[in-house]
N, C-alpha and C positions, 0 to 999 in steps of 0.2 A: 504494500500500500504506500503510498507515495501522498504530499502534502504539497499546496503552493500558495502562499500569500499574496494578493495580487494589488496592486497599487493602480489608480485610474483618475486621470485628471483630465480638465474639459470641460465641455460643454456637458455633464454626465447625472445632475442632478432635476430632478421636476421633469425627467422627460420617461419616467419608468423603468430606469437602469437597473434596480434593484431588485422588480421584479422581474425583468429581461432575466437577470443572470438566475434568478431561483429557478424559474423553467426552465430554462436549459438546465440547470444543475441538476433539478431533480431528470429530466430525461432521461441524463448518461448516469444515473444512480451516484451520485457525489454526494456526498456531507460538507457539511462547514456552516458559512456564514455570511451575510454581507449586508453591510449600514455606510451612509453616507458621514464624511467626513466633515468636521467643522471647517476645515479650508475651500470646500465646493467639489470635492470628489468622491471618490467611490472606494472600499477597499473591503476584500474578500479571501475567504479563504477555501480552497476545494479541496476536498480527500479524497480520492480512488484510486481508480486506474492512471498511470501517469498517460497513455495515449489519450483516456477523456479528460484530463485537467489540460494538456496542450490544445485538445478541440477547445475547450470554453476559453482557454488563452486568445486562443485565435479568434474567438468570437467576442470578445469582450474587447478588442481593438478596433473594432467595425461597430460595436455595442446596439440600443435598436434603432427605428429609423428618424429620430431628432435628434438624435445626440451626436455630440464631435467628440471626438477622442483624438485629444492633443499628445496625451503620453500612458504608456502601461511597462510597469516596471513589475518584475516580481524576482521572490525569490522560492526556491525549493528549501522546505522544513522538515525535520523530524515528526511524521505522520501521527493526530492526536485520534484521539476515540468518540466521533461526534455519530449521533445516531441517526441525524436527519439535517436539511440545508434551511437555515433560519433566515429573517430577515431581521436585524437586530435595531 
């Protein structure tokens, strides 16, 4: 099981990012998290397969269709024990 922290800044707030990323998360069966940041971004965390944390990488750089995504940084973590993908 594989982890990744993902950072998102932009245009990414008030346009449904948050629930963007929980559909898709939940699709490819991932756990984690994702709440919006006091600075005007997005940041999230995915657990699974690491080929479906790279899909929702890639998808959360495109994010849905009003938002601009200026930058996505992440990093790879030591994998936690989440049981389901929350919106915090």
């Amino acid at each position: 099981m594989f982890q990744a922290h993902i950072f998102i800044s932009g245009s990414v707030q008030g346009v449904s990012f948050r629930q963007f990323i929980k559909n898709n998360a939940k699709q490819r069966d991932l756990t984690g998290w994702v709440h919006n940041t006091e600075d005007g971004g997005v940041e999230a965390v995915f657990c699974g397969e690491k080929e479906k944390i790279e899909e929702m990488i890639e998808l959360c750089k495109k994010g849905p269709m009003l938002s601009v995504v200026k930058h996505l940084g992440f990093d790879w973590d030591e994998a936690e024990n989440f049981t389901e993908f929350t919106i915090l």
